[in-house]
N, C-alpha and C positions, 0 to 999 in steps of 0.2 A: 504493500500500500504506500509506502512511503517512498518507492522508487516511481512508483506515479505519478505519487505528487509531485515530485520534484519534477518527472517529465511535465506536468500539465503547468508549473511554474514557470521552467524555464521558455516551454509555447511560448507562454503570455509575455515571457519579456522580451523574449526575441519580437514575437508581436509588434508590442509596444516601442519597440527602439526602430525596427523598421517604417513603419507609418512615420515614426518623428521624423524621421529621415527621407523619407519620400514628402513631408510637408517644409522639410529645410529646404530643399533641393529644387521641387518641383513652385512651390509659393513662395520662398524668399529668395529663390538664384544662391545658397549659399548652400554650403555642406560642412558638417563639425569632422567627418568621417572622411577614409579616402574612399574610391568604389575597391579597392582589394577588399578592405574591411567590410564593405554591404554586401558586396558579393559572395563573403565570406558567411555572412549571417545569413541569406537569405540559402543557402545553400545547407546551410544546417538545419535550416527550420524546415526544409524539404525535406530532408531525411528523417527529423522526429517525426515529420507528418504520415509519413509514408508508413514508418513501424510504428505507430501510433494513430491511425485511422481515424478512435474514439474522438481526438482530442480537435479533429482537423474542423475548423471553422469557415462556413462557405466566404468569408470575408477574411479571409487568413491572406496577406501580403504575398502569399507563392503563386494566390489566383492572378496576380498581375500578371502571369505571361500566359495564361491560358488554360483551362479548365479541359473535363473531355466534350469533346463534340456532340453538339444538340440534334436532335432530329425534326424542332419544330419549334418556334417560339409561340405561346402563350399568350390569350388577350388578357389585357386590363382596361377596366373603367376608369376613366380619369374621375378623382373625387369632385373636380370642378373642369367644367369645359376647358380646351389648351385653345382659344378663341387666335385668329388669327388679326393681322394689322389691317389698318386701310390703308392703301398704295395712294402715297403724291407723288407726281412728277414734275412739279414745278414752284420756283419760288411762292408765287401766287398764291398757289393751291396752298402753301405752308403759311401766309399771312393769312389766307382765309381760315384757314383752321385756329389759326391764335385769335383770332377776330370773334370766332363761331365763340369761342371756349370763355373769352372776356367777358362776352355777350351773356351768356348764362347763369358766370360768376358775379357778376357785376363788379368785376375786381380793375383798376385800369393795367395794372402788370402783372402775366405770370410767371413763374419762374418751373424754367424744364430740366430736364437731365435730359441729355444728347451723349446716346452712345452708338457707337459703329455696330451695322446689323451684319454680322460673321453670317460667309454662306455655309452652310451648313446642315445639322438636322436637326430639330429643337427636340429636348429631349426631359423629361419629368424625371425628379429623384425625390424617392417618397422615406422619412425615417420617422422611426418609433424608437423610445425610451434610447438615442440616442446614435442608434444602431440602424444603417444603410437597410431599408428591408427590398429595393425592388428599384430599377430603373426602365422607366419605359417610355417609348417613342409615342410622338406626337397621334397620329395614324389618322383618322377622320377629325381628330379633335375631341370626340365624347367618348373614343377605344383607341388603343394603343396597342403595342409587342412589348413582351416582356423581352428585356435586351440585358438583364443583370447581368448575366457572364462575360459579355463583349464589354459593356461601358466599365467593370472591374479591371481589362488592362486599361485605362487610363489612369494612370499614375497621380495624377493630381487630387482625384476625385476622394477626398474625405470617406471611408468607410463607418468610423465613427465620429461625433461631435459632441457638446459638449450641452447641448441643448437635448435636453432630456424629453421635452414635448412632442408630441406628433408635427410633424412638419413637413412641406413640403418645397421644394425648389427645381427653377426650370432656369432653362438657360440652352447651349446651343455645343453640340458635338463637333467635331472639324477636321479637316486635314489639313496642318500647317504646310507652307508651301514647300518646305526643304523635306519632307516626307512626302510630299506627290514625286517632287524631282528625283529622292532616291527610289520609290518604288519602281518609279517608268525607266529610269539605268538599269535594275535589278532586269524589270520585264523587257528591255530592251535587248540586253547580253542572254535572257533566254529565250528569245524569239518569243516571249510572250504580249498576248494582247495589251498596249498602252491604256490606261488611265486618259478617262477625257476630260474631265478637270476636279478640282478637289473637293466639290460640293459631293457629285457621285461617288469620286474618291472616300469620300465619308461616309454615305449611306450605304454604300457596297459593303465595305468592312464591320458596318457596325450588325448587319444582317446575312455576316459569316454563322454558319451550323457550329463552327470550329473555330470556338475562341484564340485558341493559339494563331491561325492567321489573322486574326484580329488585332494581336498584340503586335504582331511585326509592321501591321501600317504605321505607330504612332501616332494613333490620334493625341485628342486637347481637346479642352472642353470650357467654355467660360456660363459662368449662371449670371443672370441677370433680373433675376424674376424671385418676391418672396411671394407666394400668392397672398399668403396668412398675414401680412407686414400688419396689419390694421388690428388685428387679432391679436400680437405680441405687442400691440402698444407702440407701435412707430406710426410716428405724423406724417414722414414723408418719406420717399421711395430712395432718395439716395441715404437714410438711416439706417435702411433694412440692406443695403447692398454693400455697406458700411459692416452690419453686424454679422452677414455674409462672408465677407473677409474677415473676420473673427473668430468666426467658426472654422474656419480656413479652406473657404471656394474660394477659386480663382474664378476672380473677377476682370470686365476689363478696365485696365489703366489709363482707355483713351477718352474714356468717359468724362462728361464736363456738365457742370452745373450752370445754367447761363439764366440771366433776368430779362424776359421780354422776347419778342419778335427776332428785334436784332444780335441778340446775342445768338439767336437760332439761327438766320443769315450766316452770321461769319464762320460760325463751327463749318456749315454746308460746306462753304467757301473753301476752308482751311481743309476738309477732309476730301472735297471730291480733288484737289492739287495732291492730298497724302497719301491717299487708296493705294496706290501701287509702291510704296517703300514698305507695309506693313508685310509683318509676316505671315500672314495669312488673304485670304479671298475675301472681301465684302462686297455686296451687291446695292447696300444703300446706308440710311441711319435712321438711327428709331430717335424719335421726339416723343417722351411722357411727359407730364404733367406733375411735378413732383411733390405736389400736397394730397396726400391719397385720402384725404377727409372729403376733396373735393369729387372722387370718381364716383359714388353714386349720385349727387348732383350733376356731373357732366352728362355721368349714362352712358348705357349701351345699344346700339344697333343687335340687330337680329344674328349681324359676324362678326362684329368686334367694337372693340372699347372705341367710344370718341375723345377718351381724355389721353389717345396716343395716334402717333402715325407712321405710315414707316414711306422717309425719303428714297423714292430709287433715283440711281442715277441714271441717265439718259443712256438708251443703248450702246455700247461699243460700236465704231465706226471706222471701217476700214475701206481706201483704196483698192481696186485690184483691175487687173485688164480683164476685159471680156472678150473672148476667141473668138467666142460662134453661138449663134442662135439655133436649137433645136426642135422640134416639136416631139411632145410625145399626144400616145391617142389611149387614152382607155377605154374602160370595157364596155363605158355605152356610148363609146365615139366622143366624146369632146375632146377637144384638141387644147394642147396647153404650152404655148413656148414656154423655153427655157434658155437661161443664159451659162453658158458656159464660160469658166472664171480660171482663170489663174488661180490655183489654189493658195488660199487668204487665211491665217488663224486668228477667229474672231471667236469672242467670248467661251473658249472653253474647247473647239472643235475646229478640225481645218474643213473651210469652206471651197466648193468647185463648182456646183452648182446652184443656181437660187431660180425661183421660180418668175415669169412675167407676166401671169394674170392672163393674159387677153392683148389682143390686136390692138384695139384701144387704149390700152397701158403703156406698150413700146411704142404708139403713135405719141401718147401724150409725153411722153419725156423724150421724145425723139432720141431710141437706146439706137445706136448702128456699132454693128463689129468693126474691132477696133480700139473702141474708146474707152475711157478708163472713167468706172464706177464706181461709185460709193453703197456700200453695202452695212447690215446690219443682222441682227438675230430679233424679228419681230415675237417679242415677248419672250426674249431670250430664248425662244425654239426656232423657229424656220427664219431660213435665211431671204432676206428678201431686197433687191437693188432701189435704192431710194432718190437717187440721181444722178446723173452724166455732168462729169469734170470737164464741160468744153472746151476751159484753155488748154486740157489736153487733148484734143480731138485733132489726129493725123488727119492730114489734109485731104489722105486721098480717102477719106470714108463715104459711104452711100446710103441713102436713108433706109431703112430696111422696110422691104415689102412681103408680106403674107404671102406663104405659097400657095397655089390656088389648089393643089391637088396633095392627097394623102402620101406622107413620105415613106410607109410602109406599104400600103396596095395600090397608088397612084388615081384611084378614083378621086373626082372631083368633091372639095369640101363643101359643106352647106353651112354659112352663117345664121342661125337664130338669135337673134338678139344681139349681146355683145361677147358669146360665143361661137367659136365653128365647130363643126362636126364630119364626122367621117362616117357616110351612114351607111356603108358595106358590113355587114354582117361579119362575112367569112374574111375580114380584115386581119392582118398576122397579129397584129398588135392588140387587138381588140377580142382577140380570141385567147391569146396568153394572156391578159388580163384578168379576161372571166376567169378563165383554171384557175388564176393564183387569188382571186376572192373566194373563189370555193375552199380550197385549201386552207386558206389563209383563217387568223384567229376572227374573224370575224361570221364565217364561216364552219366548216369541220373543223379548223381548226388539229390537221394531217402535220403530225412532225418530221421534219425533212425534205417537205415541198415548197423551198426557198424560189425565192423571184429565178434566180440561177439555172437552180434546177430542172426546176417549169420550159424554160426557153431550152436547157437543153434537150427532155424529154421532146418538146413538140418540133423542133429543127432536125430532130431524127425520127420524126412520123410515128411516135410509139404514143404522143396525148395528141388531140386535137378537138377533144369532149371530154366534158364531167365524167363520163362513164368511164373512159378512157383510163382512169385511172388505177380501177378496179382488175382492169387487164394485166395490169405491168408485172404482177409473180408470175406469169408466164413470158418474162421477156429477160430474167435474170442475165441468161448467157448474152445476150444483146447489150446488156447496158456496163457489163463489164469491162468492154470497150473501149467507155466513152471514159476522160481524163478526172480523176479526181473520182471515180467511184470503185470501192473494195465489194469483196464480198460482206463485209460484216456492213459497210452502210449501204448496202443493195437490202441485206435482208431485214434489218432496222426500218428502213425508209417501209417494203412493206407490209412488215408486221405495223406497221402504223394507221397504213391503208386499209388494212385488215381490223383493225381495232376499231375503225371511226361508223365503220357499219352501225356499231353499236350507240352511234349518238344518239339523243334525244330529238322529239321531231322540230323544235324552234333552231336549232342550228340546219339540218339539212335546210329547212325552209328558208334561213338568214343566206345559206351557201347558194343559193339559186339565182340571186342577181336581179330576184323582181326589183322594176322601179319603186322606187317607196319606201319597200318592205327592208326592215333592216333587223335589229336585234329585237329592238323592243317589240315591233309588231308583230312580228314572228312566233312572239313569247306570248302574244296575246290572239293571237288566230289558233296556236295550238292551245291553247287552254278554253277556246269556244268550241274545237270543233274537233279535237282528239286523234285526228289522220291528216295524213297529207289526202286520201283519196275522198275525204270528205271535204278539206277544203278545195279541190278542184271542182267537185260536182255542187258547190254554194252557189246560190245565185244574187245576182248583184245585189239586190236588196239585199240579200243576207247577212253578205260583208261590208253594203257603206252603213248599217246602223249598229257595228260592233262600235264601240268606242275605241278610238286610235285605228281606226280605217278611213271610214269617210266615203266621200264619192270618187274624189282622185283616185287614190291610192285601190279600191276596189274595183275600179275601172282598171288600171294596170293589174292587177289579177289577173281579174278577168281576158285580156289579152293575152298576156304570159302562156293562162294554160289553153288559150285560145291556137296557139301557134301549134302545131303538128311536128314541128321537131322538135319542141321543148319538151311534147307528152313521147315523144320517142324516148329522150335521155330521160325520163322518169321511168318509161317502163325497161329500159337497160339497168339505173337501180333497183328497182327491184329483183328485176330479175339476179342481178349480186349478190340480193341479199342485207342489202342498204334496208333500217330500221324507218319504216314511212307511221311509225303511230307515237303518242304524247308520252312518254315512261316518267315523266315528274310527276308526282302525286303527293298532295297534300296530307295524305292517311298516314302517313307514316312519322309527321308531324305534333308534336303535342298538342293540347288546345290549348291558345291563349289569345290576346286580344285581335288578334291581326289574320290569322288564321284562316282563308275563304273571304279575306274581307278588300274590295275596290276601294283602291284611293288617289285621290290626284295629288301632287306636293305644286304649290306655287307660291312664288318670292324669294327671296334669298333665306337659306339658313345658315346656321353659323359655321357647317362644314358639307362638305360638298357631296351633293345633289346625290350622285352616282354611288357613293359609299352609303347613304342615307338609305337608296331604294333599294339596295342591294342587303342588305340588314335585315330590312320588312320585307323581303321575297323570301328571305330564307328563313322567315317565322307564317309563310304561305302567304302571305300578302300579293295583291296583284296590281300593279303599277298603270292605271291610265292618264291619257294625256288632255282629256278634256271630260268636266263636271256633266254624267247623265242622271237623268235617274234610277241608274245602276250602281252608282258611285255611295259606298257607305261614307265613305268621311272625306275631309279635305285638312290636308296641314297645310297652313297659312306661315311664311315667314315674314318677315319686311321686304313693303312695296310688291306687297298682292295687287293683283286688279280685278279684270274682267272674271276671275276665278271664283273668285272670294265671294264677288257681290250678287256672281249665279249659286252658287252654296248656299248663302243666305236665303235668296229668294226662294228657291228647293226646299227648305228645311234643312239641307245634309249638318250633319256632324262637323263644327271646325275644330281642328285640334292645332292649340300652337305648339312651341319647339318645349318648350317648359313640361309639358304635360306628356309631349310625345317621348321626350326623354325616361320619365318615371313610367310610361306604356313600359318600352323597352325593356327596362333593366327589368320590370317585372316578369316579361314576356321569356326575356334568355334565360330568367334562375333556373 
């Protein structure tokens, strides 16, 4: 017994001396110790742990390099929404906002904390009796992943504190720049996939199965959030970020206290010139309100707090020459130039191509090859040319004119509107298209029928139809051939094919390529009518008074299965062996509130739309897009309209976010 205890003493002190040390190190930049010395102890405490199992602590200093590998991470409820910012993009928008907030207070100066918004992953750390119990990710804002093992190798991160109370802190995950730079050296010298910037850098890693790779990224982490600040008796938000650092989070040190408008101005000033010497990525800066007596008087919107905001700064913008103009045609014929770039690294990703809208769009900025463009990441996704550098325009350029005929089957284009089209059916482009919606996750959703793949299958006459697909395990020694396929992804690719038979009938239906008809409708015609061969033989009235049909959309049906090749490639799935009936069923389901029950969502809520629906489908709820009198209830967020005020006149049921929440959690126990 007493050889135990002295093992379960000496744990705690190795413990204890390692944490001090990881909070010299990591929070102050100093160390009492050399690292031979920590390395020394942490190397022993590894070995007690090991022949000592009993004594091993899921918060023991060894989990800093990595635990063993998860098979799945865990939902958590956030105690309190993780509410997102309101996006300003301009000075203006930012004296309005200080104007809006004066106005309210009736105060003439406020006074804000302006801190740098780290790109990153915003991430909850929840502790009881003083003691680390759980770190989880943001995720819709009302559910999150439990990520404990991964955010444990970050070093910084306080496992115990000294605050004894339940408490909770949020703030933002990262990858410092000098940790994307060595990762991408590492994956570089092993011909591995680069890193596209350090925001995904950070969410990739933190949602490793196998904490140990987790550990090797180095992340960091800064807290910026007490939610409870008002609860522990702090008046104002830089007191709690204050007593934050005293607990010992790291905080950030760029943060600045400023009085008024203008002092919010000049931070702007000072950081959009300093952004690029920091060690890390930021995307904007967050402006609070630092009297938090004041934030139930300022109030909340339906997504987030008005007694904050978050400044972006204006897109990254870059030069680049553009080669050549292209067109491509998809799968229902519209035609879409495209500019070809000199490949440009803008915000996170190298850029080669960006798209140009429409004939009317390269008229209107008059784009000619040649000329050197200004480009951007519209909403930091798609890359999009936002105008022509004239004074650099070679002299001998020519205005560009629309080609009048399709660049893959040469038939003449047809202009609608301020689109053209290509209205050849058996068109090369237009037919590899459709295969690769079918396929694709919007669709079957078929693993290993890459856009690539697709074109090389049909350029050797082995796809040229949906059905086509179902063929190809008889064409194994055929495709052996072709460059880049083995036997093992030959038989991979169609045991996939094989598998997808088995889908449900909303995806074969979504894979079909009706106009209209896309995911959600799909989900809502098999849940009316149970078959695909039932929805063929509906008749029009049948389908424009389902809710989320209509008359358009049931007119395109209607057509679809009107065509005699479309009912051919239906009856070749079947004949495959393709699953044409509804397999989701609600019986298998608990009962609780949502369960068999129609609803529409309209306005904003405070986390988004798609994670929202998808929550209530999977407690058998059924998602429509317009209020009938089919429709059991309606959640209302901010800036309902036409929705709302047909609900009411209906009778239906409104339920807001408040309420739909407490549904929820009752619904999942």
């Amino acid at each position: 017994m007493e050889n135990l205890e002295s093992v379960k003493n000496r744990i705690d002190e190795l413990t204890r001396l390692l944490n001090q040390y990881n909070k010299e190190y990591y929070l102050n930049n100093e160390s009492s110790v050399s690292d031979a010395v920590y390395d020394s102890l942490m190397h022993e405490l590894m070995e007690l742990e090991e022949k000592y199992p009993q004594f091993k602590d899921k918060l023991s200093p060894t989990q800093r390099v990595g635990g063993e590998a998860s098979t799945s991470f865990k939902k958590i409820t956030h105690n309190k929404s993780m509410l997102s910012l309101q996006d300003v993009f301009s000075k203006d928008e930012l004296i309005d906002f200080d104007r809006k907030i004066r106005q309210i207070t009736n105060l003439d100066t406020i006074t804000y904390m302006c801190e740098v918004k780290i790109d990153g992953l915003a991430m909850s750390l929840v502790y009881k009796d003083g003691k680390l119990q759980y770190a989880a990710t943001r995720g819709d804002g009302v559910q999150g992943e439990d990520v404990t093992a991964n955010v444990l190798t970050i070093k910084s991160i306080p496992t115990i504190i000294e605050d004894k109370s339940d408490i909770e802190v949020r703030g933002e995950v990262f990858m410092p720049k000098k940790s994307f730079k060595m990762i991408n050296e590492e994956n570089r010298k092993a011909n591995k996939p680069l890193l596209v910037n350090c925001r995904n850098g950070a969410s990739g890693s933190i949602r490793q199965l196998d904490s140990k790779i987790t550990a090797k990224r180095k992340l960091e982490a800064n807290w910026y959030y007490f939610p409870d600040a008002l609860e522990h008796n702090f008046k104002y938000h830089s007191q709690s970020l204050e007593y934050l650092d005293k607990l010992g989070f790291l905080t950030n040190k760029e943060r600045r206290l400023v009085k008024g408008i203008e002092g919010v101005l000049k931070y702007v000033d000072e950081y959009t010139q300093k952004r690029e010497t920091l060690d890390y990525d930021i995307d904007g800066l967050v402006i609070k309100v630092d009297d938090l007596s004041l934030y139930e008087e300022i109030g909340y919107t339906m997504k987030t707090p008005k007694w904050a905001v978050a400044y972006k700064f204006p897109p990254e913008e870059k030069q680049t020459l553009l080669k050549d103009i292209i067109l491509t045609v998809g799968r229902t014929g519209r035609v879409t130039p495209n500019a070809v770039l000199e490949p440009v690294f803008v915000s996170g990703s190298t850029i080669s191509r960006a798209t140009l809208n429409n004939e009317d769009f390269v008229m209107a900025l008059d784009i000619r090859i040649g000329d050197t463009v200004v480009i951007h990441k519209a909403g930091d996704i798609i890359p999009e040319v936002t105008r022509v550098v004239k004074e650099k325009r070679p002299p001998n350029t020519v205005p560009y004119r629309f080609q009048k005929d399709c660049p893959y089957c040469h038939q003449e284009l047809v202009r609608k509107d301020v689109q053209h089209f290509c209205v050849n059916k058996d068109c090369p482009s237009r037919v590899v298209n459709k295969l690769c919606h079918f396929a694709s996750d919007t669709g079957m959703d078929i693993d290993g029928l890459g856009e690539s793949v697709i074109e090389l299958l049909f350029n050797n006459k082995l796809v040229k139809d949906i059905s086509d697909f179902y063929t190809l395990k008889d064409h194994k020694q055929e495709m052996m051939e072709y460059e880049g396929m083995s036997t093992k992804s030959i038989n991979a690719l169609c045991d996939s094919i094989e598998n997808s038979k088995k889908n449900d009938l909303p995806m074969l239906l979504s894979s079909l390529g009706i106009n209209l008809v896309g995911k959600k409708t799909s989900k809502v015609l098999s849940e009316k009518f149970k078959s695909l061969d039932a929805i063929i033989n509906a008749s029009y009235e049948e389908l424009y008074q389902i809710p989320d049909v209509g008359d358009i959309t049931a007119e395109q049906i209607k057509l679809y299965f009107a065509n005699p090749e479309n009912l051919n490639q239906i009856e070749k799935l079947r004949e495959y062996g393709v699953n044409f009936k509804y397999l989701k069923s609600t019986d298998s389901i608990k009962d609780n509130f949502f369960k068999n029950k129609k609803f529409v969502l309209t306005g904003t809520i405070s986390v988004s739309r798609d994670e929202m629906v998808k929550r209530i489908e999977q407690l058998g709820g059924l998602n429509l897009s317009s209020v009938t009198k089919q429709t059991d209830f309606v959640i209302v967020g901010e800036k309902a309209g036409s929705k709302l005020e047909k609900a009411l006149k209906m009778g239906i049921r409104i339920i807001y976010e408040d309420e739909l929440n407490k549904l929820l959690k009752e619904a999942e126990q």
